[in-house]
C-alpha positions in Angstrom: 15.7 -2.8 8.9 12.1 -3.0 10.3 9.4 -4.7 9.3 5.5 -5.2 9.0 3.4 -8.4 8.6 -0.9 -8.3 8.7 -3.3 -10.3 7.6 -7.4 -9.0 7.1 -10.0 -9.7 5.4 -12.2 -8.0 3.0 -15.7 -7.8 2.1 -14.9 -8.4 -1.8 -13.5 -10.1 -4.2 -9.7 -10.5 -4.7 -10.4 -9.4 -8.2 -12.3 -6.0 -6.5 -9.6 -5.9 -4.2 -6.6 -6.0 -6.6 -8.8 -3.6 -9.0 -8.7 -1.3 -6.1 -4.9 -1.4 -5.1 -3.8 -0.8 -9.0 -5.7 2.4 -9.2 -2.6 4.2 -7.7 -3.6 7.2 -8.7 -6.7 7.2 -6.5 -5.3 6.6 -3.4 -5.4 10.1 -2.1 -9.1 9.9 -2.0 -8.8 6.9 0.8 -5.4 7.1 2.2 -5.2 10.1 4.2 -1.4 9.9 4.1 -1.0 10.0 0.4 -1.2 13.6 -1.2 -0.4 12.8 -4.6 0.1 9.3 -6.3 1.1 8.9 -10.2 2.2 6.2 -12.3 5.4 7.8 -14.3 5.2 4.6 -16.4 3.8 1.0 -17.6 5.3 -1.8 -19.2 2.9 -4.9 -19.2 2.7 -6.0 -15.2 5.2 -3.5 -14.3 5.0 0.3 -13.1 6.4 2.9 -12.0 4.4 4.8 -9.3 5.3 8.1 -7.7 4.5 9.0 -4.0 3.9 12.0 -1.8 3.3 11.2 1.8 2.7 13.1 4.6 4.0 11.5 7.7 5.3 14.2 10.4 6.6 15.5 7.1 6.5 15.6 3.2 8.3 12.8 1.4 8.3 11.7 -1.9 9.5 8.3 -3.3 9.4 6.4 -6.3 8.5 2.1 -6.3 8.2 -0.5 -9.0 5.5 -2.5 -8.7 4.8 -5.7 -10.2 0.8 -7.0 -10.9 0.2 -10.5 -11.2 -4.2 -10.5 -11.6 -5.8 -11.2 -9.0 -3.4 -12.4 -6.4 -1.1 -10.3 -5.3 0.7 -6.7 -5.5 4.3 -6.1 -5.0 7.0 -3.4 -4.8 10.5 -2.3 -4.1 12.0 1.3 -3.6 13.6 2.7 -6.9 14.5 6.3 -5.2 13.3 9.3 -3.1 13.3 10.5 0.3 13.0 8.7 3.2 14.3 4.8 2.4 17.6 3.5 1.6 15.2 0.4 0.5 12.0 -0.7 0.3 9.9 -3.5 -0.8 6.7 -5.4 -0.2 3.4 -6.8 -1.3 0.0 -7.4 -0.6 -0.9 -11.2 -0.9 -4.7 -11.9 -2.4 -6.5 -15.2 -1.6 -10.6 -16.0 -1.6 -12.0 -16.6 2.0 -15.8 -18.0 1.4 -16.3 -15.2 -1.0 -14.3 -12.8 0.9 -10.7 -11.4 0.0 -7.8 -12.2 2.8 -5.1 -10.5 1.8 -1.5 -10.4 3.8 0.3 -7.2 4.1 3.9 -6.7 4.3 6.6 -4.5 4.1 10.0 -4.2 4.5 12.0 -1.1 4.9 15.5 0.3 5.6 15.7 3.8 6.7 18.1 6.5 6.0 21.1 7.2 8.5 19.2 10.5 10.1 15.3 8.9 10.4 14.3 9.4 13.7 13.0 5.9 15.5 9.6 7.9 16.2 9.3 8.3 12.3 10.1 4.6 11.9 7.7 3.5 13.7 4.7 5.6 12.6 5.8 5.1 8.9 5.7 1.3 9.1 3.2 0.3 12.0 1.2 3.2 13.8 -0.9 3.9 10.5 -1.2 0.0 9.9 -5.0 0.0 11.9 -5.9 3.8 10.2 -4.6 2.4 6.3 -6.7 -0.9 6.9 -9.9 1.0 8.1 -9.5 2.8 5.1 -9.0 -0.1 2.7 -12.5 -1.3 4.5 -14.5 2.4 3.8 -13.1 2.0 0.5 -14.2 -1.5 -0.3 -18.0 -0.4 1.4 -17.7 2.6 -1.0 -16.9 0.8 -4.1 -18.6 -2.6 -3.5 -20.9 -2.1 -0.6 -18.9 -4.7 1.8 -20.4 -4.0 5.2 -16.9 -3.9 6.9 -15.4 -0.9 7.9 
């Protein structure tokens, strides 16, 4: 099992923020990683989000994330390549204006995942992914982190 803990903050709102980590479907115009993101279905709070990833390779997975507007984001691994399980959340709180928001995820591998491909799934593209969260909050919002 490995796992991954951050805390940053943003130059919006956690209502801008959370509007911006439900649009699943846009994340391949931000996250260089993601190739193709869908939501296969909705029920209230909960979907059903589809992921193709490029990491060293192509994977595709499937997680059930749970909304509760505007504080926080979570998931677990329903099926796909990749993890045996899965699950975490992003954690929304106002900072003078600001959104901090706490990052975390937990993940068990499969029996053949190469350590190398642990590593950079969970914590080498942390700094890239939260550097893109930033451009993407200065795209949307104009925040002038990034």
């Amino acid at each position: 099992m490995a796992e991954v803990k951050h805390i940053e903050v943003f130059d919006c709102s956690p209502e801008q923020f959370f509007d911006l980590l439900i649009d699943y479907e846009k994340y391949p115009e931000f996250l260089s990683e993601v190739k193709d993101c869908q939501v296969l279905s909705s029920d209230g709070d909960q979907k059903q989000v589809q992921y193709k990833i490029s990491v060293i390779k192509t994977l595709q997975y499937v997680n059930e994330h749970t909304e509760v507007r505007p504080s926080q984001v979570s998931w677990k691994f329903i099926k796909g390549d990749l993890f045996k399980s899965m699950h975490g959340h992003w954690k929304l709180s106002d900072k003078d204006g600001k959104t901090e928001a706490e990052y975390f995820v937990e993940a068990n591998f499969g029996l053949f995942v190469p350590k190398t491909m642990t590593k950079t799934v969970l914590s080498v593209n942390l700094p890239a992914m939260m550097k893109a969260y930033h451009k993407r909050v200065a795209d949307l919002y104009g925040g002038a982190n990034g």
